[in-house]
C-alpha positions, 0 to 999 in steps of 0.5 A: 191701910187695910181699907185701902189695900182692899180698894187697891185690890177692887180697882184693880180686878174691875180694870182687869183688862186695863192692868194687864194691858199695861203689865204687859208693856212693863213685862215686855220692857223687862224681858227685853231687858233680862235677856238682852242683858243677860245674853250680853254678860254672858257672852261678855264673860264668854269672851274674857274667859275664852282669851284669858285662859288661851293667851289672845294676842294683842298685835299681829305681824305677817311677814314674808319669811323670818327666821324662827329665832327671831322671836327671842330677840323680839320677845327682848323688846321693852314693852313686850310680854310675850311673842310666839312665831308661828306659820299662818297659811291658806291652803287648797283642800281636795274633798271627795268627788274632787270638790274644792275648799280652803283651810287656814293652817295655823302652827303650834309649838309643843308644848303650848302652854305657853304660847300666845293665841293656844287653843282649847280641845274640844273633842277628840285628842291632841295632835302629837308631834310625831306621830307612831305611824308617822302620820300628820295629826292635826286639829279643826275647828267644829264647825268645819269638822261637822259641815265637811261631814268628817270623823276621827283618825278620817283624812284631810287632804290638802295641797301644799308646794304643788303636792297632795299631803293628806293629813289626819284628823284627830281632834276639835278645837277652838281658839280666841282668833277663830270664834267665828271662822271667815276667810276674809271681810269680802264674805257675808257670813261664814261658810263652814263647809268650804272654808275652815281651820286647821292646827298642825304641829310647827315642824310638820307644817315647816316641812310640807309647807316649804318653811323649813326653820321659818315663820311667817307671822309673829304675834304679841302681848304687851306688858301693861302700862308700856306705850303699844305704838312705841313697841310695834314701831321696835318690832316693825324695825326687827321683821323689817329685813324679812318682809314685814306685809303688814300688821294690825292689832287685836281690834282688827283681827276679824274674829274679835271685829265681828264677835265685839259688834255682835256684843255692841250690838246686844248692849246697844239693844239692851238699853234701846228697847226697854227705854221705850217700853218703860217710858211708855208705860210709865206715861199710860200709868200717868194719864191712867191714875191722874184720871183716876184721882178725878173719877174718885174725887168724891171717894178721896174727899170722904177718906179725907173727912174720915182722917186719910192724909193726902200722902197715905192717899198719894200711897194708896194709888201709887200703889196700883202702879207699883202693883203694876211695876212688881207683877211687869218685872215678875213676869219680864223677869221669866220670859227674858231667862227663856229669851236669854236661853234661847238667845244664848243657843243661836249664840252657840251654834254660830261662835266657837266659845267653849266656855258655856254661853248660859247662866242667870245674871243677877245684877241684870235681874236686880236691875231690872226689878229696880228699874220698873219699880223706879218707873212705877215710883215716879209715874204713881206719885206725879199722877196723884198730886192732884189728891193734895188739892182736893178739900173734903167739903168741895170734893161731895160737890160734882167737879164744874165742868171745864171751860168749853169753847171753840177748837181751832177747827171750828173756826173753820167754818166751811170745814165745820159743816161738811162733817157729821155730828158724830166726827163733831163729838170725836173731834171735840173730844180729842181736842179737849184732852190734849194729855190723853191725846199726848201719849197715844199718839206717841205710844203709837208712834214708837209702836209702828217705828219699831215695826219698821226697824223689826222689818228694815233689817231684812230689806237692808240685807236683801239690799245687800244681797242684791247689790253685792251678788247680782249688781256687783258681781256679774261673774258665776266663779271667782277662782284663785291660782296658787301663785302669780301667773301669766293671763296667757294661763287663762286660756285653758279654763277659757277653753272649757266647755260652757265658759262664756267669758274670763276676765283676769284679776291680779289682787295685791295686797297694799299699804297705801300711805298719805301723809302720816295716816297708813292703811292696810289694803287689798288693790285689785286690778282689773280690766279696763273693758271690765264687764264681769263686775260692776264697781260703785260710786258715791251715787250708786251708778257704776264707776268706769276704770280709768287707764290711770289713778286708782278708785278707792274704798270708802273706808280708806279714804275715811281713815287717810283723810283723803279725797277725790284728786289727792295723791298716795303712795302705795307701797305692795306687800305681796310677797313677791321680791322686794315691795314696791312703791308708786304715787297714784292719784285717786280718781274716785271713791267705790261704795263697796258694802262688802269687803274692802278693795281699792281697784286699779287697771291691771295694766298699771297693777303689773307695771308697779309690781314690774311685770307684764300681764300677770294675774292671781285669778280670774272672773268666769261666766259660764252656761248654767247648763254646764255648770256642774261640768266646769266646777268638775273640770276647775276642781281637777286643775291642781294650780287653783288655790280656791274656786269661789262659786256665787251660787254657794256663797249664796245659799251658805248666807241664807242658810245664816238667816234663821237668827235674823228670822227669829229676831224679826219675828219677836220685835214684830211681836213686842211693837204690837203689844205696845201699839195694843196696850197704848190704845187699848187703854186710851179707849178704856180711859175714854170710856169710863170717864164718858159713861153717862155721856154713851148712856145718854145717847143710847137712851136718845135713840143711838145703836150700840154700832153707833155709840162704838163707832163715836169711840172708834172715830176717836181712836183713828183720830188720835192713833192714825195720825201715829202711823203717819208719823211712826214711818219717817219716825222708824226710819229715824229709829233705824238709822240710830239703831245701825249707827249705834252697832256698826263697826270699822268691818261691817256696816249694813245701808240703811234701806226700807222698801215700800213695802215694808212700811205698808206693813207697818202700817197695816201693823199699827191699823191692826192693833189698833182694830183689836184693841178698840173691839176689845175695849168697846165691848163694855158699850153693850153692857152699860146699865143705863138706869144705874149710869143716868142716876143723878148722884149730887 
């Protein structure tokens, strides 16, 4: 075998460039692989570790106000594990220069430690009940803390029951339901610098917050085994006397919704992209080695004759792709630790998981030297079967040439004529070597649909970013009051200087029941001469409000089963006075991206809640030159709750955009070493098994320009035809890709501008060039003596 290995070697330090271009599609598969993977189980661990040890909640259940002692006879509830009763609020925030946030206040009971949904310290220390200097302690999350520019023993202020209450900052800290921290599913992407989270002690929070002996939420953990719908239904009837708003479980709750996807969606890619990339390099090795057998049939038929089997043959050039499989994962398996480190960073920066977020995964790292090398099996032994049909004394004969006879469009004779010699000798060659021809082409095709998908993601977003923001939303502010008032209350910010227009808004939250389905929901009522936002139907074209019925969400309608014309019940869960019920009949359906409302008239709104012109907020289009002006004047009005800017929405979501940027930049990357090693091989392969053929035509008087271009005209043959079919193929890819990912909060439209294709294509007419320039070098050194020897 030493004879062998030793051949091995030599083959491949003569198509040095040939191996490495396939390694390279081996070690771009595995690295993906490694890192995906990797990142996947570490988050996934990530995840288990953080609500393991801090006790996260299985169902959640918001109320109106109940007294605390409810929870014992909640917790008495077969099938419950565990309940705590906590307060769960937002709130105003007053930041310096009078500037408006919000906070979300939750409540804990000291001690903790055996309380649903704890949270983990941080930084800083724990907040006491009462403290010495009688102070309010509380905690925040990180990235409020950092982004709000804050410090320890710094204030906080916030508004509560009307009043200013500062409160001290004495710590960090994170909790499972609070990994990524977003107010609601109307928002693009967290903004830390005007929305984060605040844990105060319970009977401090009481006070303040005018719940003195209450709670408003009760969450649970069930015993395991116990039938969940059975217990929520007996919890449900416990809070029903207290105003039971709504509830939902664990897979609902925002943080865990937006946290699981992320980690789909690492699974999901994880498999995705190194399939392709294995495939492919397994079918270059398949065509290379099946062309290698033929080229050493005399070389096969004299190790034959000296007492070679055909299975240590067989070995000896599954060997070569194996050689590949081993180097590929060595390789894969250190650029997807740098990846998965990297990856692992971002991961940090943008979910508040105190557990490390790092590590090797070995099993990942097994599996992925166990995949390449299964890849490498498979390709080398079905590629050299042919070895077992060569007879010693048969292979020192030069193999008979294959049948020649006319390709399909020679028979188009009128076709046939117009083209030059050259396209003639290109044409032909593709044809004959349908195999060869197979796989470029579909390399090719997964190349430029992944340059696609690499690309479409941003269009997708600036879609998005555009239907949401500047089609939609036709309002400059979105402000909030602290309680129901009436729209008469709106003249004093209509009055401001700069404020061109207000339009009211009165935002319910509901369960609209149909049959024996029930969803959750946010109806919000409008005007009907509404031109401060744009509400979208199923073709994309603005719906008008009508005086009666309601238009509602896509996703509701999905869950109820429900359609145009059909008839819900809504039943409101504002808190204010008992709910009310109305049957209302759906009118259309709004295609909403972000956020989740079903919209009615304001006029109808008031009369199923019984009142008469009463709003939550307003819609404000103003002057921009004006504009720091008014967000001054809205920041000093004490009865605003929240003061939503569209332009700081805005520039809070790009500056979430670096991730997106980053995995672009890498998919970019990894599509054109697999468009260049596709063709780059084929050209290589072409190449070599046509060397006396090139050398005849340069000792015919052919230039080495003109040689190239005959090779040239053969790769465009083979790998245009792949960029053509590789954009509907990518649109494809990326509808797959988004089905595979999206989850019941988010779902981005699958959208690919023009242009982006154009650079696709560009893309693959880009690797294309490099890898034919590279490839054809070897015209110029043909020696032509040494090609033209007759060796029969």
């Amino acid at each position: 075998m030493n004879v062998l290995l030793k051949k091995l070697w030599r083959i491949i330090l003569n198509g040095k460039g040939q191996f490495l271009a396939v390694v390279a599609v081996v070690t771009v598969g595995i690295s993906v692989y490694i890192s995906m993977g990797t990142s996947y189980y570490n988050l996934n661990k990530s995840q288990e570790v953080f609500y393991r040890e801090n006790n996260f909640a299985e169902h959640y259940f918001q109320v109106v106000r109940a007294p605390q002692q409810i929870i014992k006879q909640i917790e008495a509830v077969p099938g419950v594990s565990q309940a705590t009763g906590r307060i769960q609020k937002d709130v105003p925030v007053i930041k310096e220069g009078n500037l408006r946030a919000s906070a979300r206040v939750i409540t804990y009971s000291l001690p903790i430690d055996n309380e649903v949904n704890q949270f983990q310290l941080q930084a800083g220390r724990l907040f006491e009940k009462y403290s010495p200097g009688g102070a309010i302690e509380i905690l925040v999350d990180p990235l409020y803390f950092s982004a709000s520019q804050l410090d320890f023993n710094g204030t906080v202020t916030i508004v509560a029951e009307g009043k200013q209450v500062p409160l001290t900052v004495v710590g960090t800290g994170s909790s499972p339901e609070f990994t990524y921290v977003m107010k609601d599913t109307s928002s693009i992407a967290a903004e830390p610098g005007s929305f984060g989270i605040i844990m105060m002690p319970q009977g401090q929070a009481q006070q303040i917050l005018g719940y003195s002996g209450q709670i408003n939420q009760v969450v649970i953990k069930f015993v395991p085994g116990f039938d969940e719908k059975k217990v929520v239904n007996q919890v449900k009837q416990i809070l029903e006397p207290y105003g039971n708003l709504v509830d939902y479980p664990r897979k609902q709750q925002l943080s865990h919704a937006v946290l699981q996807g992320e980690l789909d969606s690492l699974k999901a890619s994880s498999i995705f992209l190194p399939a392709i990339f294995l495939i492919i390099a397994a079918a270059i090795q398949f065509v290379m080695i099946g062309r290698m057998v033929k080229a050493q049939r005399l070389q096969i038929g004299i190790m034959k004759a000296m007492g070679y089997s055909s299975w240590q043959i067989m070995t000896h050039y599954t060997g070569y792709a194996l050689t590949v499989a081993v180097v590929g994962a060595c390789l894969g398996t250190l650029l997807g630790l740098v990846f998965a480190t990297l990856f692992s960073q971002l991961y940090a920066q943008y979910f508040n998981l105190p557990a490390t977020i790092g590590g090797v995964n070995l099993k990942a790292i097994f599996n992925g030297f166990l995949l390449s090398i299964s890849v490498g099996c498979v390709a080398g032994i079905t590629s050299s079967r042919g070895v077992i049909g060569i007879n010693p004394a048969e292979a020192m004969r030069s193999e008979p040439p294959k049948k020649a006879g006319k390709i399909l469009l020679e028979h188009w004779q009128w076709l046939w004529k117009m083209l030059s010699p050259a396209w003639k000798m290109s044409i032909r060659t593709v044809s004959r070597n349908k195999g060869r021809f197979g796989v470029t082409l579909v390399g090719v095709i997964f190349a430029v649909g992944m340059l696609v998908v690499a690309l479409f993601i941003k269009d997708s977003v600036d879609y998005m970013i555009n239907r949401t923001y500047f089609q939609e939303q036709k309002y400059d502010y979105l402000v909030r009051f602290n309680s129901p008032a009436k729209e008469s209350e709106l003249l004093n910010i209509s009055r401001l200087e700069g404020v061109l227009k207000t339009e009211p808004i009165f935002e319910i939250p509901v369960k609209i029941h149909r049959g024996d389905n029930s969803e959750d929901d946010l109806l919000l009522g409008l005007p009907t001469n509404l031109t401060l936002k744009e509400l979208p139907g199923e073709t994309n074209k603005p719906l008008g409000l009508p005086d009666e019925g309601i238009l509602i969400s896509q996703k509701t309608a999905n869950r109820l089963d429900a359609g145009v014309g059909d008839q819900v019940t809504i039943e409101t869960l504002l808190g204010l006075g008992p709910s009310r019920f109305a049957t209302v009949k759906i009118v259309a359906i709004n295609q909403q991206l972000v956020g989740n409302s079903t919209y009615i008239s304001l006029e109808q709104a008031n009369r199923i809640m019984g009142e008469r012109q009463l709003a939550t907020g307003a819609m404000l289009k103003i002057d921009p030159y004006h504009a720091d002006s008014i967000e001054e004047a809205l920041n000093d009005i004490t009865g605003l709750s929240s003061i939503l800017s569209r332009q700081s929405e805005l520039d809070s979501f790009n500056k979430n955009l670096d991730a997106m940027i980053y995995s672009i930049s890498i998919m970019v990357f990894f599509a054109i070493i697999l468009g260049f090693a596709i063709v780059y091989n084929s050209s290589i392969i072409s190449f070599s098994e046509r060397k006396r053929e090139l050398a005849s035509l340069r000792v015919l008087g052919f230039t080495n320009r003109e040689v190239s271009g005959l090779l040239f005209k053969e790769n465009l043959l083979q790998s245009l035809l792949g960029v053509i079919l590789g954009l509907p193929f990518g649109l494809l890819l990326a509808k797959g890709y988004i089905q595979a990912v999206s989850t019941d909060l988010f779902t981005f439209p699958v959208v690919i501008y023009p242009s982006t294709y154009l650079l696709s294509a560009l893309g693959g007419l880009f690797f294309i060039l490099v890898a034919h320039r590279m490839a054809s070098r070897g015209v110029s050194k043909l020696e032509l003596v040494e090609v033209l020897k007759n060796r029969d």
